[in-house]
C-alpha positions as CSV (number, residue, x, y, z in Angstrom):
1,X,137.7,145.5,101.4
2,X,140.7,147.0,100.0
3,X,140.9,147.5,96.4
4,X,137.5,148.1,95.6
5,X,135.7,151.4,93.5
6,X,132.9,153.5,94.6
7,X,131.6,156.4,92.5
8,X,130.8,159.1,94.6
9,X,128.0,161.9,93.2
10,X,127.0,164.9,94.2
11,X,122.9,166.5,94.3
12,X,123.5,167.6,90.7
13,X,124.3,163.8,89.6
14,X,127.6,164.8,88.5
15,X,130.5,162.2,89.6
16,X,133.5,164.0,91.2
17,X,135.4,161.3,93.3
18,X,136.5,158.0,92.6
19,X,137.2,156.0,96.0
20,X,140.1,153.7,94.8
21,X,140.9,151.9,98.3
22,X,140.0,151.3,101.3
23,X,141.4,149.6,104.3
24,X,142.0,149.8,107.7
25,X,144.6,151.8,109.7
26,X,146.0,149.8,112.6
27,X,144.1,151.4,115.1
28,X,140.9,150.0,113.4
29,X,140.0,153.2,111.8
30,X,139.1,153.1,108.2
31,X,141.0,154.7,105.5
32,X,140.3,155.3,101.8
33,X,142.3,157.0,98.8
34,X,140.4,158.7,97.1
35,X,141.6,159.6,92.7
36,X,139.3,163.3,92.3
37,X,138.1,163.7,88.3
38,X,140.9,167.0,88.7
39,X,143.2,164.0,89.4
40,X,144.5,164.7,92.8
41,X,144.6,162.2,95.0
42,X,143.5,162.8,99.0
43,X,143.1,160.2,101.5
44,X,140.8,160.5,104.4
């Protein structure tokens, strides 16, 4: 699962996060890093 890219939108159809990864932490809980268009990057 890890490695993969998921555009996320919002209502007005205007892209504003790039999911870049996703995994899982140990615990079995999954994980994602997410690259914004601003160019932060968050994980969740």
């Amino acid at each position: 699962m890890a490695g993969y890219t998921e555009e996320l939108l919002l209502q007005d159809g205007k892209a504003t996060t790039y999911i870049t990864e996703a995994g899982f932490d140990d615990d079995g809980s999954m994980t994602f890093t997410a690259t914004l268009l601003s160019g932060d990057v968050c994980r969740a």
